[in-house]
N, C-alpha and C positions, 0 to 999 in steps of 0.2 A: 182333363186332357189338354184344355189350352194352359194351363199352369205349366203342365210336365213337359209344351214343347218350349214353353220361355225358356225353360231350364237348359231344354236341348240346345238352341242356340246361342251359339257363343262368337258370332258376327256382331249382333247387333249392337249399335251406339251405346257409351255410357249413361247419354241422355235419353234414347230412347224409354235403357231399362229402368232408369228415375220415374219417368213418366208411368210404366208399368206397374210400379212399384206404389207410385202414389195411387193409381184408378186403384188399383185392390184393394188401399186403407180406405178409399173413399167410398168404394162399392160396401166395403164392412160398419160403414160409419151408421147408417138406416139401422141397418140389424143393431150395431150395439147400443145405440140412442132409444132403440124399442127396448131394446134386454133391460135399460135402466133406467126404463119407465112402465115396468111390468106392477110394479107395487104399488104403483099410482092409480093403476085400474082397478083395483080388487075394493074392497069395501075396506073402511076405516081400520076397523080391529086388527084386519089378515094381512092390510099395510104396514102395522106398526111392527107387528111381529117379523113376516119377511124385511121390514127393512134392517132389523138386530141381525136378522141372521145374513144378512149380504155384508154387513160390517164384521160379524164372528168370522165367515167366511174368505174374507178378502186376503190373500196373500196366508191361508192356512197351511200351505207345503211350501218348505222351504228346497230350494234349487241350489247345488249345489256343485259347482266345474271344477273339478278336481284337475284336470290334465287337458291341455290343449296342443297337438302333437300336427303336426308342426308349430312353433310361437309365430312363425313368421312363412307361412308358406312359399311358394313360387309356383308357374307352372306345371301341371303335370304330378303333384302333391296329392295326395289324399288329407283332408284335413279330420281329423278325428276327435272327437269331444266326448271324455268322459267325466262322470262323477255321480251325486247320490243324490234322490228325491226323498224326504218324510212329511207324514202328513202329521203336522200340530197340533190339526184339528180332533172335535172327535165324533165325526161321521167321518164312515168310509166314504171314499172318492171313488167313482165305477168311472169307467170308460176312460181312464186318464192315460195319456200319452204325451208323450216327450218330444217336440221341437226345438226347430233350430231357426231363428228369425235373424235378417241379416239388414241391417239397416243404411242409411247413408255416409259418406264417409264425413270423418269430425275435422271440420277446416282449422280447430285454432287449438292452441293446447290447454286453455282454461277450459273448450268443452270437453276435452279428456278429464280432465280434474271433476266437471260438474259430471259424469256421466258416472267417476269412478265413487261420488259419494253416493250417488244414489242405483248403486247397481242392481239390488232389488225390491225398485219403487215400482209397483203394478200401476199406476198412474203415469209414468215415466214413457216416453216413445217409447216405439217398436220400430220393428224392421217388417221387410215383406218374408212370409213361411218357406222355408226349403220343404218343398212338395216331396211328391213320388214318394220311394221307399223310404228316406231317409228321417226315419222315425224311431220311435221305439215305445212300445204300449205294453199299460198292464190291465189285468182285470180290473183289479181291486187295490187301494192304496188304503191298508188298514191302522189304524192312529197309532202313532208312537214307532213306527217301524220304518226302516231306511230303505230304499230299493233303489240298485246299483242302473246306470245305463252304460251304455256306450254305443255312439255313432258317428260314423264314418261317412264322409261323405269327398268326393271328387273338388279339387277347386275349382274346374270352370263349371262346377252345376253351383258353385255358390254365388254366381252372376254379378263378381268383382268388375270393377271398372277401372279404371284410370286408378294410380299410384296412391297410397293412402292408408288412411289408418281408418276399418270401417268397424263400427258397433255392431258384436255380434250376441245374438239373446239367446236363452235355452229356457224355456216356458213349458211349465205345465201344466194341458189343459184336462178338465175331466168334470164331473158332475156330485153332485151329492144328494143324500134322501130330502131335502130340503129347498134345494134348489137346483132340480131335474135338468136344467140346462146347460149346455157345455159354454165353462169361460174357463179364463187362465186364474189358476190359484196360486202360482210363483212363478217366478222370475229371476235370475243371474244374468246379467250383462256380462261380456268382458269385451275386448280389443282383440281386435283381427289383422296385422298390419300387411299391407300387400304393397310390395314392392318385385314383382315378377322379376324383373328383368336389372342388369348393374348399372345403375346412377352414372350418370356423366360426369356429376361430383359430389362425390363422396366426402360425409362429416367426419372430420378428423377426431378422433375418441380417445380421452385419457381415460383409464381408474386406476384413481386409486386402493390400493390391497392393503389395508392396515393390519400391521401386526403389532398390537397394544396389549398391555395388561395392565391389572392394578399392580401398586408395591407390594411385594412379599416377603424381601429378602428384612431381616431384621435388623439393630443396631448392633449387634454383640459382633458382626461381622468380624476377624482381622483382630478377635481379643483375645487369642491365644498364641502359643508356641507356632499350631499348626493354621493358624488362622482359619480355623472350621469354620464357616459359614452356618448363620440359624433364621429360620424360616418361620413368619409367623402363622402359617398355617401350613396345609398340603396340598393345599386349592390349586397351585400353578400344577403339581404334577397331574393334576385331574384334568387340565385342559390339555397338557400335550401329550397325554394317552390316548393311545387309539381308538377314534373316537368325539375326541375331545375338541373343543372349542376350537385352541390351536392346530389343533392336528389336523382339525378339518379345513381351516385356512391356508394351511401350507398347502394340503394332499389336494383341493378346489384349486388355490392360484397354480401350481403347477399345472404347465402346457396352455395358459389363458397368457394374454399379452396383455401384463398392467405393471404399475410401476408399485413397487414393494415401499410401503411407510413403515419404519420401523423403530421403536423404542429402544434406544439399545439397553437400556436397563432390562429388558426382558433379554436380549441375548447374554447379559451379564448374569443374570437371575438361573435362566437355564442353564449355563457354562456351569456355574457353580454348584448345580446339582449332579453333572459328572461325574465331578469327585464325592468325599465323605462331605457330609453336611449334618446338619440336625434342625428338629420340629418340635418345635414348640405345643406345647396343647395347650388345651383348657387353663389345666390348672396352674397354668407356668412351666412343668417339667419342660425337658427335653428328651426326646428319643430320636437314635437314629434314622434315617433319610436311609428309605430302602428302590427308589427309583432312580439310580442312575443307569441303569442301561435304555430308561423310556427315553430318558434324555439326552444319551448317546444318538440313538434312534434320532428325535426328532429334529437336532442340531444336522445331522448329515443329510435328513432327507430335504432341511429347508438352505443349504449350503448347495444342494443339488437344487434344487426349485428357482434359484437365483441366480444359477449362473447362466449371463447370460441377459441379462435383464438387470430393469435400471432400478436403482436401490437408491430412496433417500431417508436419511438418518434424521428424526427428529432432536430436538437436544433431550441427552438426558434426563431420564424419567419424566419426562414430556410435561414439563412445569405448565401451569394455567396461565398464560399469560395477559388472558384481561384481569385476572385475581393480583397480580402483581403490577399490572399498570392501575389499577382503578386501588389497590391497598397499600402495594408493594413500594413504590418506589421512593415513600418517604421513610423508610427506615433503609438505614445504611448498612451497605452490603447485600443488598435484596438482587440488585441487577448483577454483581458480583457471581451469584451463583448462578445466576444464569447463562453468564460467559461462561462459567467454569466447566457446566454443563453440554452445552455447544464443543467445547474443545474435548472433550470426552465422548462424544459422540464416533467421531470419525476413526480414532483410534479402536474403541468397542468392538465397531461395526467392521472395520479391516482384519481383524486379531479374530473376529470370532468366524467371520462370514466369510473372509478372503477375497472380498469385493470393496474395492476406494467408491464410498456412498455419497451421494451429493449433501451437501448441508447444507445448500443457498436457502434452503424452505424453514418455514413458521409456520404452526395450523392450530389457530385460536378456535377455540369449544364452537360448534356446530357455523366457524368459518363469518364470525360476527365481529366486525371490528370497528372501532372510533380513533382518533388521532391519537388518544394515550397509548391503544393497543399496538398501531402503526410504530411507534417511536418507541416502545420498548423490544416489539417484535424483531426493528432491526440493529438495535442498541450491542446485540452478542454478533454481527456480521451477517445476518441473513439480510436478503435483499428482494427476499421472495417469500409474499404472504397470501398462503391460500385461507381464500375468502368466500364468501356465497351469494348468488346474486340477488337473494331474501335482504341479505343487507348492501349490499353495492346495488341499491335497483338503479333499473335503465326506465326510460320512455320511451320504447321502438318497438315499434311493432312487430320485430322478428328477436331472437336472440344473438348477442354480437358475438366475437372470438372471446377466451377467455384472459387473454394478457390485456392488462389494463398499466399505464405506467399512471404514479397517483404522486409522482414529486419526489425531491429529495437520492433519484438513482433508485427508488422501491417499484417493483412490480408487483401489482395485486393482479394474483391467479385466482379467477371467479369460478368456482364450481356452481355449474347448473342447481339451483336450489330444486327442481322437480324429478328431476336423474338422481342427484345425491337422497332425498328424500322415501324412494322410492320402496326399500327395505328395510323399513322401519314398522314396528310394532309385530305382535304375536300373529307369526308367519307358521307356526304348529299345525295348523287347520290347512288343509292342501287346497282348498277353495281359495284363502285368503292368501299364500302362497301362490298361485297360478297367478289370480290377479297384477298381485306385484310384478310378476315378472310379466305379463303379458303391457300393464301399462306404462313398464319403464320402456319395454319397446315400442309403444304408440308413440310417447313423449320424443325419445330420439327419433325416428320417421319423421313425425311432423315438422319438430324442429330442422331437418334437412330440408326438407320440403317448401320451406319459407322464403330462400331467395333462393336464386341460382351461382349465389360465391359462395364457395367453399369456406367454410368455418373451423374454428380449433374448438372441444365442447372439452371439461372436465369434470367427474363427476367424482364428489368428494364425501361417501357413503358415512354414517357411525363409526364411532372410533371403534369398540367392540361388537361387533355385530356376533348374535348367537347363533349356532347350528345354521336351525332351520334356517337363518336370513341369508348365512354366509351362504346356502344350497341354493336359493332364489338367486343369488347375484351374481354365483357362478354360470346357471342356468342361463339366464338373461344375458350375460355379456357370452356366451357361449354363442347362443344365439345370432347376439350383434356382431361377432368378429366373424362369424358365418353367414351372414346376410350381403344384399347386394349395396346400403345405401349409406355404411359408417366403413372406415379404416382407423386402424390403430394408432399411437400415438405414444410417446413418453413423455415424461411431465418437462423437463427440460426443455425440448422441441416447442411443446405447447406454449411454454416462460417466456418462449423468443420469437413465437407467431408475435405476425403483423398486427399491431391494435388496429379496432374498427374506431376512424376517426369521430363518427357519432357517439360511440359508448361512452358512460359515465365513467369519470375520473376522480370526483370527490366523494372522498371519504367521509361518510355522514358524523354528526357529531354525537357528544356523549351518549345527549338526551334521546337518542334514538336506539340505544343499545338494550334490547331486547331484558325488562325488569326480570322477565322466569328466568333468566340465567344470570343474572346480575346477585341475587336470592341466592345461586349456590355458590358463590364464592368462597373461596379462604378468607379470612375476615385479617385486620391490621393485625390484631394481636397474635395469629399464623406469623406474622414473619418475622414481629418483636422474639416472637421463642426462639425461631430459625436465629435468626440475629444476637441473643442472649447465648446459646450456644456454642456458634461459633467464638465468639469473646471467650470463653471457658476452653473450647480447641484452641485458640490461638494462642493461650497463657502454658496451657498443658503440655502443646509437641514442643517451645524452645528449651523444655528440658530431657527430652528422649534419644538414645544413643540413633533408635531408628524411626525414625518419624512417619515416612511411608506408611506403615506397618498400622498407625492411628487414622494416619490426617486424609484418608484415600478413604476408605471402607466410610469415616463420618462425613466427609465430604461427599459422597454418593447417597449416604443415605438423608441426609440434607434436601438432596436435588429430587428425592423420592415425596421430602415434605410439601414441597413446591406441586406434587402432581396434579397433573386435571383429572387422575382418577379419583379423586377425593370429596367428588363435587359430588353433594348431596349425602354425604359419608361423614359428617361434622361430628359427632361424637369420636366414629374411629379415627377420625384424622388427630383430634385431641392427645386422645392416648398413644398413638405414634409420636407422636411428636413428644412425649412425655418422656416414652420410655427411651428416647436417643437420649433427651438431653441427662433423664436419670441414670442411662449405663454411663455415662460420659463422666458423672458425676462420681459414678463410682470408680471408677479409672482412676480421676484425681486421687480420690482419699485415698488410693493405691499408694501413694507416696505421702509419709506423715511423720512429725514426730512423735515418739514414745511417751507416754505421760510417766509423770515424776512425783514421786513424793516429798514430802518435805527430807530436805537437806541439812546436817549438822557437820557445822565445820568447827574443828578445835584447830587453834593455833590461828596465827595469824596468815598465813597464805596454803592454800590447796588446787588441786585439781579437779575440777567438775565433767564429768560425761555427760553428755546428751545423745539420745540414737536415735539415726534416720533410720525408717521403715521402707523397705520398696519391694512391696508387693507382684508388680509386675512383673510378666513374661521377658521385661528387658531391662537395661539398663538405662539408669538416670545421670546425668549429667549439667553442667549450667547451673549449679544451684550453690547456695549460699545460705552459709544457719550465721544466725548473728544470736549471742548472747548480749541481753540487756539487763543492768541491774536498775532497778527502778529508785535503788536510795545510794547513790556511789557513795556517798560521806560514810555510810559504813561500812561496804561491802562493792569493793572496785573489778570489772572485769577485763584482767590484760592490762591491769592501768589507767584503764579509763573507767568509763560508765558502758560502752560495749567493745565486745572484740567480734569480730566476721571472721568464717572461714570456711574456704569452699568445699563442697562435699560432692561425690563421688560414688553410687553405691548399684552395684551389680543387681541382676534382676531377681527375687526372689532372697534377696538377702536382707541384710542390718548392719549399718555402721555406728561406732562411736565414736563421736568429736568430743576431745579435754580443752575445755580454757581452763585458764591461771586465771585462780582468785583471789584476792587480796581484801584481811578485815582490817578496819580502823578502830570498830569499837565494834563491843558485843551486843546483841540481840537478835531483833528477825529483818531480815529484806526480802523483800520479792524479785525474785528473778524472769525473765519474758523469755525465751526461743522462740526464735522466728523464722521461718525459710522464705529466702528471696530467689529471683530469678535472675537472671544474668543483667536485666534492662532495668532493676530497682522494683520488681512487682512481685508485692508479697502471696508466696503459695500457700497453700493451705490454710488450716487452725494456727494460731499462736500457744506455745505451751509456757503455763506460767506455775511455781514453783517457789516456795518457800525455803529459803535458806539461814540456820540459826547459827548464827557465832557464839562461842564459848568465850569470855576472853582470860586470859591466862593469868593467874596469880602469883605474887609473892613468893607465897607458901608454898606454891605446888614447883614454881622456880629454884626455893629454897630447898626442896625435896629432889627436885632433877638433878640441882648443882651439889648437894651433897651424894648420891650416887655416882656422879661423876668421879668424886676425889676419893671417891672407896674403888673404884676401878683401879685409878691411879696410882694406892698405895700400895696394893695387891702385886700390880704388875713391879713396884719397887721393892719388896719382898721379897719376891723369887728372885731378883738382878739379886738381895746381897746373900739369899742362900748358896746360892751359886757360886758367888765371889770366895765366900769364907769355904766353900769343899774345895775347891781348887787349892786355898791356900794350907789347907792338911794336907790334900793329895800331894805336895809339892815337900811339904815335911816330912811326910813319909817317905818318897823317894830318897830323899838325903840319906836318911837313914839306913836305907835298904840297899844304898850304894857304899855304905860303909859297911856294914856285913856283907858286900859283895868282896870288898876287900879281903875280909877271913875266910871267906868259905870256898872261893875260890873258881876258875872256870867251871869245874863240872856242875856248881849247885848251879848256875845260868844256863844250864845246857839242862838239867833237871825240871827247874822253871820254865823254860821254851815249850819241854816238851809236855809238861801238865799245869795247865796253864790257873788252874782250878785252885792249885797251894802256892799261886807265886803271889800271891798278894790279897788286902780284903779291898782293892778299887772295883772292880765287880761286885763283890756281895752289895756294896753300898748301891753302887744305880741300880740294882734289882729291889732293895728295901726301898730306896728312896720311890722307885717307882710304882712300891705298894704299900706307902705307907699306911694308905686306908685302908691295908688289910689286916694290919697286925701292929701290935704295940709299939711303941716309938721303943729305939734303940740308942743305945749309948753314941754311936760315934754318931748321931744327927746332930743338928745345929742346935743350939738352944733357942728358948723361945727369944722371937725381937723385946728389946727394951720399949720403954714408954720412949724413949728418946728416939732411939733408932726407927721408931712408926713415925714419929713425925718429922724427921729429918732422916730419910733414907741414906743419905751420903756419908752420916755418922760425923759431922762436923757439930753438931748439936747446933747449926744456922735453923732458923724457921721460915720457912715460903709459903705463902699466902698462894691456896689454888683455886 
């Protein structure tokens, strides 16, 4: 009865109910001193054996708080605690019932830390018992089996004091055939943070909301007509289905007030599964990409979720940047992609989201930095590097704002390392779940609680936080933006709070940069590939009509190589990195020459073809084949020993280039084709090729030139058949005009009119015309003389042909 009226009054001093609180541990302290010294009085044997069974016994049922409803009570609240009891042991547990013990408040936030690793240590404090009703009993607790509670209880019967964050216990106590008397066999702690009433100053609260993913999109990007995009798996669309990893980041940050971190390479990743795309499996294949409408979906619902709200773009595909300052920066071109990255950001992020995203920010793997990391972080134009106060520590007894300026025009933005921390690990278990969220809001409380200036705090969670975590940190900041003793914030604001002139400003050095993450880096030879690469892109687009089309799709997927999601991924990052620079590779040999076989050249000068190959979707340009003869004394090209000449050849076609060649003497030379670039750098293979000269003889001269003069004499033949009918046809007429004389007008008017008996000048050009059909006839020429063959003029001269 005097227990249930403490409860009843809700006047008395905070001190008072301390005091209270303390007589009843101390009234219980006789009794439990006896209870564990009961096995000391029994005789030797009965001692050794009870003492096994109070150690089997100890902490046999595990306590389990599934829900703690309010996180953060106030006045006038009902605070309700449920979740599960099982007993591990295996004697049944009689008489066991379910409390609720409430302990002192935790003045500092290392005893949050000490309290949450040991929440159920039965050794560990207690609180004093929430009396009266507020219980919950069972008969029997039989081994192996789970039995649900729930209880409810008023907040001022839980005899809170003063503002604070108080240890709240859930115990159960009960007996067993063994040991008949009632003690507690489990224990669950959590945090109870009580702040009734609205703060006079309120801690200023960033979160960050990250929307990361690993690289998916593949190299083959932007390698065809349609530029279809391919996917090395289907893993992204399994996260933004409903449901899913992402889906549940957007649908939780929606209506929460945090500032959105965003990869744009994931909004490029999802845009591109809109359209058509393809997936890659297993075995290499592709098949088409059947989720574009999840992706429609989850682009609009996060373009709504954003507006309105502060959006900062990390650089693309969110490169590792201690990986590249501790490996990176001595291979050339390493920082390169990182600016190039950075610029690509902003445009992403406005094209896809419709929101101008800040890019001043850098955020190094779990916010750990050294001078390398500082100087390469701001090396691409950021000026803002969030950090963690794990590695920026301070000496102060409270925690300062989080903008720290650390030299150079750089602002290190310190995320609280105990708030960031807080929803991390296998948050499945709703015990382990509650916790988290119940002690990320102890941590905030307390840390308000510490001075009376108001403060900037940032809490800079996992990059990819799973389901269940992303449901604890919604939960939790749900909470806090609902409570009386934090207000919201954007991370810009916070960049440009006042520094607290005490806080740390130097940047620790190498040697201090955490070896477990140092372990997962991208190693030197990561960026040698990255960098070998590009030399093969850079050679590659100065000869494509459209270069875009290449040097954009490998240039992103480059910046994909660079990712901090790859960290601890070293095999697959290999093979990515593999298969960019092997499609790349094969691009090239897209444009080649034709191979040749050996060559035979008769005569002293010819024409030689060589064919450019161009495989590609486009057209080639900027290119030069040079023909080399490697023996000019024999075999000269163009005159020289090489001739160059530029080539030109449409996408998906074949051209061929002729040089002039010229032999000196017969046998074999080897010939070189070479395709150059517009700047002197040779492309491709070299094709080299065997060329055999015939060289021309006497004999076969002496047989040409006599064919020639049988032409010659042929065509002088016909001139004198011709000459000699003419000079008949002309005797005949004489003749025919002197019997025109006798016969008189009418025979020419007879002849006019049948034209068939006035003469035989026709029959003859019809015979002559067929002579090869029928027997030579009298009025043909006679055969040529030996003279008249060799002297067609008939002058019996001789000309030498």
């Amino acid at each position: 009865m005097a227990e249930a009226a403490d409860f009843q009054g809700t006047s008395a001093s905070p001190a008072r109910r301390w005091l209270r609180r303390t007589g009843a541990l101390l009234a219980g302290a006789p009794l439990l001193a006896g209870l564990l010294q009961l096995p000391a009085a029994t005789p030797a044997d009965a001692a050794g054996e009870e003492s096994s069974q109070v150690a089997s016994s100890a902490g046999s049922v595990s306590v389990a708080v599934d829900s703690l409803s309010p996180s953060a009570p106030s006045e006038g609240d009902t605070v309700t605690v449920s979740g599960t009891v099982t007993n591990n042991g295996k004697q049944t547990v009689t008489g066991a019932h379910v409390d609720l013990q409430v302990g002192p408040p935790l003045e500092t936030r290392s005893a949050i830390d000490t309290l949450a690793k040991r929440s159920d240590d039965l050794q560990g404090p207690v609180g004093e018992k929430v009396g009266g009703k507020y219980t919950e009993k069972f008969p029997a607790l039989t081994p192996g089996v789970a039995e649900p509670f729930s209880i409810s209880v008023p907040a001022d019967k839980l005899d809170l004091g003063d503002n604070g964050v108080y240890q709240l216990a859930v115990a159960l106590s009960g007996k067993t055939s063994t040991q008949p008397w009632e003690q507690v066999l489990g224990i669950q702690r959590t945090f109870l943070p009580w702040q009734p009433e609205e703060a006079s100053t309120r801690t200023k609260t960033t979160f960050l909301w990250p929307l990361i993913s690993s690289a998916h999109m593949a190299a083959e990007t932007g390698s065809n007509e349609q530029q279809t995009p391919v996917f090395r798996d289907d893993e992204l669309a399994e996260e933004i289905a409903p449901g899913g990893r992402l889906d549940q980041m957007v649908s939780l940050g929606k209506g929460l007030d945090v500032t959105w971190v965003v990869d744009p390479d994931l909004l490029a990743s999802v845009d591109a599964m809109t359209g058509s795309y393809q997936v890659r499996s297993a075995d290499g294949s592709t098949t088409p990409g059947k989720n574009q409408e999840v992706a429609k979906h989850w682009l609009a619902e996060l373009q709504q979720a954003v507006t309105g709200e502060e959006v900062a773009a990390l650089p693309f595909g969110d490169p590792d940047l201690a990986s590249l300052a501790h490996n990176g920066t001595s291979v050339t071109g390493s920082l390169n992609h990182l600016k190039e990255a950075t610029d690509a950001a902003d445009e992403t992020v406005d094209t896809i989201l419709h929101v101008k995203p800040s890019t001043d920010f850098v955020w190094p793997v779990d916010g750990a930095v050294d001078p390398s990391i500082v100087k390469v972080a701001t090396s691409a134009g950021a000026d803002k590097v969030i950090t963690r106060s794990d590695s920026l520590q301070d000496n102060l007894s409270y925690t300062p704002s989080a903008a720290r300026p650390i030299g150079g025009g750089t602002t290190a933005v310190v995320a609280d390392s105990r708030m960031s921390t807080a929803f991390r690990g296998d948050l499945t278990k709703a015990s382990a779940y509650t916790l988290a969220v119940q002690r990320f809001l102890a941590q905030s409380l307390t840390l308000g609680l510490q001075t009376g200036k108001q403060r900037s705090v940032v809490v800079a969670p996992q990059r990819m936080p799973s389901v269940s975590q992303a449901q604890a940190m919604a939960e939790a900041l749900a909470a806090l933006q609902g409570g009386n003793w934090s207000e919201s914030q954007d991370l810009t604001a916070a960049a440009k709070a006042k520094p607290d002139p005490a806080a740390n400003t130097k940047v620790p050095p190498a040697a201090a940069y955490p070896s477990s993450l140092r372990k997962q880096e991208l190693p030197r030879a990561a960026f040698e590939q990255i960098a070998r690469t590009q030399s093969k892109l850079d050679k590659f687009k100065v000869i494509l009509t459209r270069q875009s089309r290449v040097v954009t799709p490998f240039g992103r997927a480059m910046n994909r190589e660079m990712s901090t999601s790859w960290r601890g991924q070293g095999v697959a990052a290999v093979g990515y990195r593999d298969g960019i620079e092997s499609y790349l590779n094969g691009l090239i040999d897209g444009v080649k020459l034709i191979q040749k076989s050996e060559t035979k050249l008769s005569g002293r000068s010819a024409m030689i073809p060589v064919t450019v190959q161009n495989n590609l979707v486009q057209g080639v340009e900027n290119l030069t084949l040079r023909l080399t003869s490697t023996n000019p004394t024999r075999l000269k090209i163009g005159g020289d020993r090489y001739e160059e000449q530029p080539v030109t050849v449409n996408g998906g076609h074949a051209q061929s280039v002729k040089f002039t060649t010229s032999a000196n003497a017969n046998g074999q030379a080897k010939v070189v084709a070479q395709l150059y670039t517009e700047d002197g750098q040779k492309y491709g293979a070299p094709v080299d090729f065997d060329v055999r000269v015939t060289e021309v003889t006497p004999t076969v001269m002496l047989v040409i030139g006599g064919g020639v003069l049988l032409l010659v004499l042929a065509g002088f033949r016909m001139y004198t058949q011709r000459k000699r009918a003419a000079a008949r046809e002309a005797a005949e007429d004489d003749t025919a005009e002197a019997g025109d004389e006798t016969d008189g007008p009418q025979s020419q008017v007879d002849e006019a009119q049948n034209p068939e008996t006035s003469g035989a000048r026709p029959e003859q050009e019809t015979v002559a015309g067929s002579r090869a059909d029928g027997p030579e006839q009298p009025s043909d020429p006679a055969p040529d003389t030996a003279a008249e063959s060799a002297d067609p003029s008939g002058t019996g001269e001789r000309v030498d042909r």
